[in-house]
C-alpha positions as CSV (number, residue, x, y, z in Angstrom):
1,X,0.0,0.0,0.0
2,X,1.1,3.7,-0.6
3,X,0.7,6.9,1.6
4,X,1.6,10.0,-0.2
5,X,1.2,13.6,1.9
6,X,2.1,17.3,1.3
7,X,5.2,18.0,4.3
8,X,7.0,20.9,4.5
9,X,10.6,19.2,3.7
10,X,8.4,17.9,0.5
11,X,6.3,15.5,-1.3
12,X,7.0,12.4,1.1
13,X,6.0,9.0,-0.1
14,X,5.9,5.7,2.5
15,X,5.8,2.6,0.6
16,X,4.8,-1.0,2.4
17,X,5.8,-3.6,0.6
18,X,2.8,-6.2,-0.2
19,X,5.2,-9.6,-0.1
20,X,6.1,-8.8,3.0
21,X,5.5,-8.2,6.8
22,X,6.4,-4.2,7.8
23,X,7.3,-3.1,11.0
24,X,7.4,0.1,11.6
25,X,8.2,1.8,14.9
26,X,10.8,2.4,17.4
27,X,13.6,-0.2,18.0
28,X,13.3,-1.9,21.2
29,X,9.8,-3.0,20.5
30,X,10.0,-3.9,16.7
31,X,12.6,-6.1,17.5
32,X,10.7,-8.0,20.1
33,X,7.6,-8.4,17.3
34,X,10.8,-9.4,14.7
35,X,11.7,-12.0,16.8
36,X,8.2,-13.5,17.1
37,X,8.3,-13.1,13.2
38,X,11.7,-15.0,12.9
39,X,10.3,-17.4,15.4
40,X,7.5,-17.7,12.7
41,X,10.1,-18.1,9.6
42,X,8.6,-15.3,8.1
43,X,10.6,-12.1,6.8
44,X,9.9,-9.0,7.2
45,X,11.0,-5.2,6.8
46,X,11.6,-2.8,9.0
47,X,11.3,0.9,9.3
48,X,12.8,2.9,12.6
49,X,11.2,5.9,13.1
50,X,13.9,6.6,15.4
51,X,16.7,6.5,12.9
52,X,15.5,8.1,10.1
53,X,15.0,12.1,9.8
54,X,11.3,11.9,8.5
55,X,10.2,9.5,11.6
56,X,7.9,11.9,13.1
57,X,6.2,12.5,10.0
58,X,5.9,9.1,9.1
59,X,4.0,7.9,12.7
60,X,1.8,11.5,11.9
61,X,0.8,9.6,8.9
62,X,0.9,6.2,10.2
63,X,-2.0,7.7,13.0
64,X,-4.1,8.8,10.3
65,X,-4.4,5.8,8.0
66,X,-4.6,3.3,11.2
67,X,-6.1,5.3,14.0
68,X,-3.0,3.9,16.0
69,X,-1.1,6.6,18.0
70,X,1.5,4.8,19.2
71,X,4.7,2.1,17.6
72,X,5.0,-0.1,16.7
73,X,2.7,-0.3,13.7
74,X,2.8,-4.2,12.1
75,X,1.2,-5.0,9.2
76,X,0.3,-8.2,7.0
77,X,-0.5,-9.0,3.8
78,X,-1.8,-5.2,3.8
79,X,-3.8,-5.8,7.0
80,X,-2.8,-3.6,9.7
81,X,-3.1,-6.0,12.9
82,X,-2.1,-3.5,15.5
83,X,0.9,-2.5,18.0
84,X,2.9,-5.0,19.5
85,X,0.7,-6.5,22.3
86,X,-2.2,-6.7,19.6
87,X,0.7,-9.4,17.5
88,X,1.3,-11.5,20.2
89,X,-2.1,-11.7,21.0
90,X,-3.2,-12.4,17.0
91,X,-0.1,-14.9,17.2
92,X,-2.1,-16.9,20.5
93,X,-5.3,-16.4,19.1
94,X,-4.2,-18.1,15.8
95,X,-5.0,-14.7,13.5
96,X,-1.5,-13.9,12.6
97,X,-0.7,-17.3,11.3
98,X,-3.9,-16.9,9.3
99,X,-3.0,-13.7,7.8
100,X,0.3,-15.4,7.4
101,X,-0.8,-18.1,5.0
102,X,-3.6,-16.3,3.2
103,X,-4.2,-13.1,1.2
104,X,-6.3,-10.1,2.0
105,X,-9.0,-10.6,-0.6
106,X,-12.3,-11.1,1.3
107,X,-16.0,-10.9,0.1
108,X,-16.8,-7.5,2.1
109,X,-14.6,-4.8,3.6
110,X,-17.3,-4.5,6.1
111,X,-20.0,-6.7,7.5
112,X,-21.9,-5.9,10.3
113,X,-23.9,-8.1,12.7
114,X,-27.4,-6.7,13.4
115,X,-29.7,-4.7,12.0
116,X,-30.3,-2.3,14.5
117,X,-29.9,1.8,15.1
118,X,-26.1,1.9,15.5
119,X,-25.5,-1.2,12.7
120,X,-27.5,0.4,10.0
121,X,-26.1,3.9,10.9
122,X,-22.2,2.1,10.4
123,X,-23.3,0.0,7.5
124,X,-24.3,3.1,5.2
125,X,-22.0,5.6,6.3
126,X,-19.5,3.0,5.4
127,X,-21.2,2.3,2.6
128,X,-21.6,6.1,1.4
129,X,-17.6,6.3,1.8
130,X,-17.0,3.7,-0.8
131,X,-16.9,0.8,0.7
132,X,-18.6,-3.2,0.3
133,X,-20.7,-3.7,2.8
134,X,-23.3,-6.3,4.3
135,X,-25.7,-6.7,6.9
136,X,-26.4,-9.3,8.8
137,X,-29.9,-9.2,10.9
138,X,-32.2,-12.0,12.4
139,X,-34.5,-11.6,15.0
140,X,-35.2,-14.9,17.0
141,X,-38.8,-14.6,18.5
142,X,-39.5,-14.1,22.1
143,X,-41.2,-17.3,23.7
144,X,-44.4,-15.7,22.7
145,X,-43.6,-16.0,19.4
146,X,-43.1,-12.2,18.6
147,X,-40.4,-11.4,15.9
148,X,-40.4,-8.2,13.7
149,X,-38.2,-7.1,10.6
150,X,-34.9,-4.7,9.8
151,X,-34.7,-1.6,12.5
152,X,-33.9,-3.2,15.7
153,X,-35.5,-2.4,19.4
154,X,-36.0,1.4,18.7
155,X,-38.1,1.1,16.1
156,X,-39.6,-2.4,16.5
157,X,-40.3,-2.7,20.3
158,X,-39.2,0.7,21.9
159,X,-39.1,4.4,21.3
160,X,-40.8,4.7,18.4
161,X,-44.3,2.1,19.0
162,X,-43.9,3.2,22.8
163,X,-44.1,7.0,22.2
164,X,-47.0,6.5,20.1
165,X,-49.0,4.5,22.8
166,X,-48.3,7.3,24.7
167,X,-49.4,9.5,22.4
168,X,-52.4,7.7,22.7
169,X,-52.7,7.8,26.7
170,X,-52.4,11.2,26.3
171,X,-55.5,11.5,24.0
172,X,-57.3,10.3,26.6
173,X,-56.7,12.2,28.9
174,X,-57.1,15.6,26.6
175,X,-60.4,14.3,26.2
176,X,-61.0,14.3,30.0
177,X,-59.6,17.5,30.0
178,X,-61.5,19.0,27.5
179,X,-64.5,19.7,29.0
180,X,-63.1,22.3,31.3
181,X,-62.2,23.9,27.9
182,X,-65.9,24.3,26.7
183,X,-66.0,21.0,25.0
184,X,-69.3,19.1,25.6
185,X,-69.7,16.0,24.5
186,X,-72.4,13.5,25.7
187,X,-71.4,9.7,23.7
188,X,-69.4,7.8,26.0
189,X,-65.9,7.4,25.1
190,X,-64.2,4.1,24.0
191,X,-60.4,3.1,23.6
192,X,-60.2,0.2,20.9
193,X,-56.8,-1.5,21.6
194,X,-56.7,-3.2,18.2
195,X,-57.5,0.2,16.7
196,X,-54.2,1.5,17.8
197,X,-52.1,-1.8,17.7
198,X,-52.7,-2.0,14.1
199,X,-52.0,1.8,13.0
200,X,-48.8,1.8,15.1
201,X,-47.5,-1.5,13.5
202,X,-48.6,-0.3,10.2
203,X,-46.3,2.7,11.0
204,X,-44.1,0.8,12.3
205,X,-43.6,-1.9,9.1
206,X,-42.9,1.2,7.1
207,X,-40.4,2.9,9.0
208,X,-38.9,-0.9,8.7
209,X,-39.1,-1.4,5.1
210,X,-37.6,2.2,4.8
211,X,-34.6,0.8,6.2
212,X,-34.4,-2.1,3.9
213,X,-34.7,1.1,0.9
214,X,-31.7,3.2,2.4
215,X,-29.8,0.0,2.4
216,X,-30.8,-1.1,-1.4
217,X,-29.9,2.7,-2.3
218,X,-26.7,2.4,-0.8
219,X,-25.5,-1.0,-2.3
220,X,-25.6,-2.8,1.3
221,X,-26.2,-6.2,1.0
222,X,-28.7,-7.5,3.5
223,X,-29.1,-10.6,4.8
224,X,-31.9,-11.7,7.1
225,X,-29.9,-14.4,8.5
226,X,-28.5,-15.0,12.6
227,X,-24.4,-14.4,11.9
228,X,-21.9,-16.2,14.1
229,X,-18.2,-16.4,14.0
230,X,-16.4,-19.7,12.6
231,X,-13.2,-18.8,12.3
232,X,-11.3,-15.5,12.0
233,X,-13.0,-13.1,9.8
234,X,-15.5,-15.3,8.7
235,X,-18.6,-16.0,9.5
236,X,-21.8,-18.2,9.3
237,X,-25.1,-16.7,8.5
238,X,-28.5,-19.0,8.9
239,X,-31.6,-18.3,7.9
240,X,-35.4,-19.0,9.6
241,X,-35.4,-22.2,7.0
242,X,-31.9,-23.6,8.7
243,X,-30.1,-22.7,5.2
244,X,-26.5,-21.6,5.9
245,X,-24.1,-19.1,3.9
246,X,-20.7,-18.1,4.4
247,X,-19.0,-14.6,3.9
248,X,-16.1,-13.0,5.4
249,X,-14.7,-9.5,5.8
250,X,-12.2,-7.5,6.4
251,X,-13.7,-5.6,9.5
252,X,-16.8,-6.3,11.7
253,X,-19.1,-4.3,13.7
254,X,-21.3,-6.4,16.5
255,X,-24.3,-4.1,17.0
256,X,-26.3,-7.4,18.2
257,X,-28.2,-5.1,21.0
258,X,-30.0,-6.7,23.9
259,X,-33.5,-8.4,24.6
260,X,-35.7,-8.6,27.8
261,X,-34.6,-10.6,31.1
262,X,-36.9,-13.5,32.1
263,X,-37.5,-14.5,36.0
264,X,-36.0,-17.7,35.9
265,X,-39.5,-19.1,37.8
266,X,-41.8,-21.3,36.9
267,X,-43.9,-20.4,34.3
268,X,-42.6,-17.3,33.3
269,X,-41.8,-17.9,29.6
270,X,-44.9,-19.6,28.9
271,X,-47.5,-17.0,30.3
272,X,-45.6,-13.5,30.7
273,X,-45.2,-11.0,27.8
274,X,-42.6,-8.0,27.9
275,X,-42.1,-5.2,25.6
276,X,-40.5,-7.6,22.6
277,X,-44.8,-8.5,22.7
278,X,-46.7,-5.7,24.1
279,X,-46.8,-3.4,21.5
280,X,-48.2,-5.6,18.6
281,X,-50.2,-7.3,21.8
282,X,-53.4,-8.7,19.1
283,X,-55.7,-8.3,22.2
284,X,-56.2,-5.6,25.1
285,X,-53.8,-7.0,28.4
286,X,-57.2,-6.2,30.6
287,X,-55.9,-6.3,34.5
288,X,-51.8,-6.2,34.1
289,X,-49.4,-6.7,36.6
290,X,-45.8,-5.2,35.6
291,X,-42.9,-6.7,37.7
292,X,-40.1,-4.6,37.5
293,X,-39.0,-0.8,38.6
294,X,-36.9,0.3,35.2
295,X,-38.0,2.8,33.2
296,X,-39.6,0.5,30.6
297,X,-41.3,-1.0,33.7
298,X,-42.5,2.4,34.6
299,X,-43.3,3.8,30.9
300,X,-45.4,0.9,30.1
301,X,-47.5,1.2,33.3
302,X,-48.4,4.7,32.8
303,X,-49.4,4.2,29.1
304,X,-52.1,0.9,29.9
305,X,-53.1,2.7,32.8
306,X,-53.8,5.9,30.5
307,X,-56.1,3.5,28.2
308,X,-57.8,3.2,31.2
309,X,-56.5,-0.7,32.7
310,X,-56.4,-1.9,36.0
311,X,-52.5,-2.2,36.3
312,X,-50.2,-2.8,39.4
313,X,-46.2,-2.6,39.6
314,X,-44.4,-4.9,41.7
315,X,-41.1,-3.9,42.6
316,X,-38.3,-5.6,44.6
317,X,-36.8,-2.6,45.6
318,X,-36.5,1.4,44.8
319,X,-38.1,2.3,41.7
320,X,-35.6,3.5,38.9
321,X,-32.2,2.5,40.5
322,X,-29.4,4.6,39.3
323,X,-31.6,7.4,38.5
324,X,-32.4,10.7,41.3
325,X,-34.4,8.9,44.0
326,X,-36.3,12.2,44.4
327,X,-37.2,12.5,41.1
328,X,-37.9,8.6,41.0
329,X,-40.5,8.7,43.9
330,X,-42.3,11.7,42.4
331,X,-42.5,9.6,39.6
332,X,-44.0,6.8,41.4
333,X,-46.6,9.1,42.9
334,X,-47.4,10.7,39.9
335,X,-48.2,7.2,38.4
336,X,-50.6,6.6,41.7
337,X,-52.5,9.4,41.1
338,X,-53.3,8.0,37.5
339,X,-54.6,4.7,39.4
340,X,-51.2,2.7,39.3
341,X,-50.6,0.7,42.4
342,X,-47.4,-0.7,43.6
343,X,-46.4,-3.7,45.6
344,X,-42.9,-2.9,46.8
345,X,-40.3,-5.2,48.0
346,X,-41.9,-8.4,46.5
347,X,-40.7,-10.8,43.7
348,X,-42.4,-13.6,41.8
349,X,-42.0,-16.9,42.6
350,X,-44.3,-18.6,40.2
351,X,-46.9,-17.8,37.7
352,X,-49.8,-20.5,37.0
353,X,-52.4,-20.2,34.0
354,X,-56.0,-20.4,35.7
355,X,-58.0,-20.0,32.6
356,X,-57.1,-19.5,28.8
357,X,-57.9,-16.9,26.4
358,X,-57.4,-13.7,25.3
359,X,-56.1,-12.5,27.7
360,X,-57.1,-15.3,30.2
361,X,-56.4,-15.2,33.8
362,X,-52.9,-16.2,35.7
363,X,-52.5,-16.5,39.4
364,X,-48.9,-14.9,40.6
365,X,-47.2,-16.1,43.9
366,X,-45.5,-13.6,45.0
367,X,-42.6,-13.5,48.0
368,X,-41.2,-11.2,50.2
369,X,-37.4,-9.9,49.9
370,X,-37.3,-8.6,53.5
371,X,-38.7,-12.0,55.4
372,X,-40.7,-15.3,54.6
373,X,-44.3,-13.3,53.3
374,X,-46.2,-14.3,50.4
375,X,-49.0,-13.4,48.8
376,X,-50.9,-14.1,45.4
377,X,-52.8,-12.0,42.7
378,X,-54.7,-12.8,39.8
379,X,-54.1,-10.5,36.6
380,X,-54.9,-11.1,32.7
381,X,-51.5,-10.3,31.5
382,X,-47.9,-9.7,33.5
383,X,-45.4,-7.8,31.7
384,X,-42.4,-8.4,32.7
385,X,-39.6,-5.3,32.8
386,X,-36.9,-6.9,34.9
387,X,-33.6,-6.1,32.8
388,X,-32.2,-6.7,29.5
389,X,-29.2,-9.2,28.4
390,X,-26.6,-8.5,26.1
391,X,-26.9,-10.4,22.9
392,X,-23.4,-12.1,22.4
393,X,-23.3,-15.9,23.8
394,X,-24.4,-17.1,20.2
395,X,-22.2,-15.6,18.0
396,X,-19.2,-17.4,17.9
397,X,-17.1,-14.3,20.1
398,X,-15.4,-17.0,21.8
399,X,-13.9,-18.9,18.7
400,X,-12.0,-15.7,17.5
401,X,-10.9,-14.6,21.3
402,X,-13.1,-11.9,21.3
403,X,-13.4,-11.3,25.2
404,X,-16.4,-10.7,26.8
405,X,-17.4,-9.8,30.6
406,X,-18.6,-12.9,32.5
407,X,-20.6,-10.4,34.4
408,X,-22.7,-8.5,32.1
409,X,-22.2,-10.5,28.7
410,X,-21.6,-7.3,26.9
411,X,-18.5,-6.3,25.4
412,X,-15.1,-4.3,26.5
413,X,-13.9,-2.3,23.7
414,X,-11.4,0.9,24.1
415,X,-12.2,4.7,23.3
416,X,-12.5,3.8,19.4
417,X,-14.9,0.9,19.8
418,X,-12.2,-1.8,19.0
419,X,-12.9,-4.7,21.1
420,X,-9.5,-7.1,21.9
421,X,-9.5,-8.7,18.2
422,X,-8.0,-6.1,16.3
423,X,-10.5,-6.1,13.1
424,X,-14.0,-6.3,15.2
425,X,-15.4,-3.6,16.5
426,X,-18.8,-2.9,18.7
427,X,-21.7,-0.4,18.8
428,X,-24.7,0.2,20.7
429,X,-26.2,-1.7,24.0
430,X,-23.4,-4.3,23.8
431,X,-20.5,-2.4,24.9
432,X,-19.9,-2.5,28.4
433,X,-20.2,0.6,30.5
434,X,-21.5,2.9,27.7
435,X,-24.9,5.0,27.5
436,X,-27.5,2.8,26.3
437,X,-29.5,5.2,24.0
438,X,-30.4,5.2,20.4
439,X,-29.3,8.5,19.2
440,X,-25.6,7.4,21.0
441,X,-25.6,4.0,18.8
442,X,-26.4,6.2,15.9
443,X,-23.3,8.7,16.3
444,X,-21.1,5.9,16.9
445,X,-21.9,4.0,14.1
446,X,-21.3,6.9,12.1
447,X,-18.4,7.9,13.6
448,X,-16.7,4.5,13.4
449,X,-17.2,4.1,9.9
450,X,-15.5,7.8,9.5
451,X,-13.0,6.6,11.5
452,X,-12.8,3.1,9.5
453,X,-12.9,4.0,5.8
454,X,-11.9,8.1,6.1
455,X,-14.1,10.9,6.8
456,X,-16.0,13.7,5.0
457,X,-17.3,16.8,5.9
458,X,-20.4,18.6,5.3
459,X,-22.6,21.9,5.0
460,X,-26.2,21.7,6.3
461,X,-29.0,24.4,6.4
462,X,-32.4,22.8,6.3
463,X,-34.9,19.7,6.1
464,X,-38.1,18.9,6.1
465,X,-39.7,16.5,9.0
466,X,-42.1,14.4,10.0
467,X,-43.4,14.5,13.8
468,X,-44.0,11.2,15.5
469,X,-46.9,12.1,17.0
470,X,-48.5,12.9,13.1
471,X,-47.9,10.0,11.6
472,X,-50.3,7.2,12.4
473,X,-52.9,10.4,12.2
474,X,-52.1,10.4,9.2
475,X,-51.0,14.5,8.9
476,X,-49.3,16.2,6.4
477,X,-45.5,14.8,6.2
478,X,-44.4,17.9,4.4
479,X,-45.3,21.2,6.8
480,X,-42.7,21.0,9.7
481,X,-39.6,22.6,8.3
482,X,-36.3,23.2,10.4
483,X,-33.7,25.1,9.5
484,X,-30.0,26.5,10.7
485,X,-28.3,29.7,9.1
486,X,-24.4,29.5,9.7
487,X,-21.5,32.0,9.5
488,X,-19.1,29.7,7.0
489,X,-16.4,32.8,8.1
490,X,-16.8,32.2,12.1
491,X,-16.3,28.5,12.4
492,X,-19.8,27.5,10.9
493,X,-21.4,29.7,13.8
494,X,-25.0,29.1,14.1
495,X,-26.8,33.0,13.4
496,X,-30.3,32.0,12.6
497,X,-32.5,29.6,14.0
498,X,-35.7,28.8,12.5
499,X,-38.4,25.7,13.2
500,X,-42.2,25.2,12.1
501,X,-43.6,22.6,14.3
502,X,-45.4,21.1,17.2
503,X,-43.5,22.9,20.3
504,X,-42.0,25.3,18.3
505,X,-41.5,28.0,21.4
506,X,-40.3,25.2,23.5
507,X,-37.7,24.1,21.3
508,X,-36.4,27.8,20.0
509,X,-36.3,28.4,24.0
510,X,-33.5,25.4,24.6
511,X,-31.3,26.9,21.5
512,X,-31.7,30.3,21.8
513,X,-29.2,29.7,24.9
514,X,-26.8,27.5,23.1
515,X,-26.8,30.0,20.3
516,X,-25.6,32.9,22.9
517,X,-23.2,30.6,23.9
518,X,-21.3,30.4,20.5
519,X,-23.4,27.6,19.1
520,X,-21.7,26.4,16.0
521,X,-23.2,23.5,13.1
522,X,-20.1,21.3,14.0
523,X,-21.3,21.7,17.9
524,X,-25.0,20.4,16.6
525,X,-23.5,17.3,15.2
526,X,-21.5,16.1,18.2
527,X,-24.9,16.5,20.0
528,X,-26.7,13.7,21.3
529,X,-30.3,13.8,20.3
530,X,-33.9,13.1,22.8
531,X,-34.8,10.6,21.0
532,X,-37.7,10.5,19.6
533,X,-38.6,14.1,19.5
534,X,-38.6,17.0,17.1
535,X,-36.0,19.1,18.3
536,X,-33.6,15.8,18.1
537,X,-33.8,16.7,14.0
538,X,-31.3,19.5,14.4
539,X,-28.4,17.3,15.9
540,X,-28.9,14.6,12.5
541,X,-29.5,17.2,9.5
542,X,-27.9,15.8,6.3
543,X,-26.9,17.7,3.1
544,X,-30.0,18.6,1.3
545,X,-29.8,18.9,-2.3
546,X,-29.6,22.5,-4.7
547,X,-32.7,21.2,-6.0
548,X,-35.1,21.1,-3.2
549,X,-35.4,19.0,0.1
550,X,-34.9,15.2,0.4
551,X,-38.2,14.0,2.2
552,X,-37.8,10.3,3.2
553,X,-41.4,9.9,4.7
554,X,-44.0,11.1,2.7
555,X,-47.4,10.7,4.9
556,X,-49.6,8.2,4.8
């Protein structure tokens, strides 16, 4: 490979050879990695940056093609395997002899394993850089039997399904409110779960099969099939008929996400539902019991109990752990004054099915956590909100040394996502200690694949959107506009601010500080956004074209 760059001593021009193995760095390490190449019977060349006069300039460059700050810098066969500590480990692991005996021609520079926020957001910005790319994604159903297609939790079974069942909830209660706005109405009002269920799914199989578009557009290839590791940088993909395929890559992304925790008690698989079921749920849950104090826990109470259902939390302990307690107990009594009631400090011990149907009835036996109490309860549906578990015991991790914490199940990976196999990398709820939010899964996807395959940057003013709350009503996709005028002399410096849209005071209220403060478009796009809300569109504003505005959704 070459790497030409302007310097100011001249044109300077690195050459690595392909027959060989380069080393570049400083002596006293090289020479240990040369060793473990002469060990190998392999030869290799190396470079010194600590004898030569451009050596400073040369690990400049070396930083920018490999993201590696420090020396030495080893390649193979054109494939940069790391420092020195990242050889010996791809010599244990059984890489480097690999890349030894085999050439770097594989079927993909890039595939990534599931089909989720962060993945998809890697996949085509990877893809939009110039790069081969697939997609791996397969949902495997929840013991209900719930499965759903390319967009991962967020769209599927989270933000975007739950916001609009609140949206709903919230209907109802404007309605109750109404009235003491002059409204007078005399028919009594109904809720029709199925009503609801089967707009927000249809919304949400669009937003879906919009994702399988961006991809086609793009060149991805995308696979519904379950990808696991079978050797180094290669990899099994099976699809829902048991057929297998095989592909490999240069580089990997694991963006595999999580899915919901079960008890471990009798019965809890084959009559509890949690969120993976609740939001295509083909029947009303009637009476609900909700065992858990998360925020999904919390969330989904407050929604049934806005359709107007009988619903009870049990909780083993304090309610949002991790988050202010203040805050968390004024949210508990905010959901008791909508009719929630909680039953703290138990846990389920069994769950038995007293009748079927839709919903039928269960009995739960319930224990104590503070002495030897029980009690029981009989509910139509219990959701269950205990936790969530990585998704990474059935992908092979272990076969290409890709570590993983005992504890958690997710995945240690250093400040650039690089987990301890040099080529895979990780996004999203599967990296251990790291936010777990979609709009941060987005921006590191994107990011990576800058980082990966070389970035670009861009101007943005304006865009078109679509509010969340608008669509399964069905409103006009093309009348909320947003749009940013910048100061190209002052560092892209944001001077105008201008949004038409639900909340548009609120929103104009949260920037007008930032903009005082020196707000600049750069600043915007390091911004994490709410997710989903409107103001979030003015941290994810693309380049729209001379020709008018790109509008992905267009209405219903």
């Amino acid at each position: 490979c070459e790497v030409s760059r302007g310097h100011p001593a001249g044109e300077m021009l690195l050459v690595l050879s392909p027959k060989k193995e380069v080393i570049l760095g400083r002596r006293a390490f090289s020479l240990q990695v040369k060793e473990l190449f002469s060990s190998l019977g392999v030869d290799c060349n190396i470079l010194e940056l600590d004898q030569v006069d451009e050596g400073a300039s040369v690990q400049e460059v070396l930083s920018e093609i490999t993201n590696q700050r420090t020396v030495p810098s080893i390649f193979v066969n054109k494939v940069h395997v790391g420092g020195c500590d990242h050889t010996f480990q791809a010599h244990q692991s059984g890489l480097l002899q690999q890349l030894l005996q085999q050439g770097p021609a594989y079927d993909y520079d890039l595939i990534v394993i599931g089909g989720g926020s962060g993945g998809l957001a890697c996949a085509q910005e990877a893809a939009v850089l110039g790069r081969k790319v697939m997609v791996l994604d397969f949902v495997v159903p929840s013991p209900r039997g719930t499965s759903w297609g390319l967009g991962g939790t967020c769209v599927n079974v989270g933000c975007v399904p739950k916001k609009l069942m609140h949206q709903a909830a919230l209907l109802g209660q404007a309605l109750t409110d109404s009235r003491k706005f002059g409204w007078e109405y005399s028919q009594q009002v109904r809720h029709s779960w199925a009503t609801m269920t089967e707009a927000i799914q249809s919304h949400v199989g669009s937003l879906s099969w919009g994702h399988r578009l961006a991809l086609r557009e793009k060149a991805v290839t995308y696979v519904n099939s379950y990808g696991e590791f079978v050797e180094h940088h290669k990899v099994k993909a099976t699809n829902e008929k048991g057929q297998e395929a095989f592909y490999t890559a240069a580089k990997f992304v694991i963006a595999t996400g999580e899915r919901p925790r079960y008890l471990g008690v009798e019965g809890d698989k084959e009559h509890c539902i949690t969120s993976d079921d609740l939001f295509s749920l083909p029947y009303c849950p009637g009476t609900t019991l909700v065992v858990g104090a998360s925020y999904v826990a919390l969330e989904c109470a407050g929604i049934l109990a806005g359709l107007g259902l009988d619903v009870t939390v049990m909780a083993r302990s304090v309610l949002l752990r991790g988050f202010d307690q203040e805050m968390a107990e004024k949210v508990g009594a905010s959901l008791q004054q909508l009719g929630v009631r909680f039953l703290r400090k138990f846990v389920p011990v069994e769950v038995q099915q007293l009748e079927k149907g839709l919903p039928g009835r269960l009995k739960v036996v319930a224990k104590s956590t503070e002495g030897p109490e029980t009690m029981e309860g009989v509910y139509n549906t219990v959701l269950l909100a205990i936790g969530r578990d990585s998704c990474t015991k059935k992908l092979g991790l272990e076969k290409i040394g890709v570590n993983i914490s005992e504890k958690t199940g997710k995945i240690p990976v250093n400040d650039e996502e690089q987990t301890s196999v040099p080529y895979v990398y990780a996004v999203g709820d599967v990296l251990e200690g790291k936010p777990q939010l979609t709009p941060v899964a987005v921006q590191a996807g994107k990011l990576l694949a800058r980082r990966l395959f070389g970035g670009r940057s861009e101007k943005v003013y304006h865009t078109l959107f679509w509010p969340l709350e608008w669509t399964v009503a069905c409103r006009d996709s093309n009348a909320c506009y947003a749009k940013i005028i910048c100061n190209k002399l002052d560092s892209d410096r944001v001077i105008g601010f201008h949004v038409l849209g639900p909340n548009a005071g609120e929103i104009t209220q949260g920037f007008a500080a930032a903009i005082k403060c020196g707000l600049t478009k750069q600043l915007l796009d390091d911004t994490i956004g709410i997710h989903p809300t409107c103001g979030e569109v003015f941290t994810t504003l693309e380049i729209t074209k001379a020709s008018g505005l790109d509008v992905t959704q267009k209405g219903c």
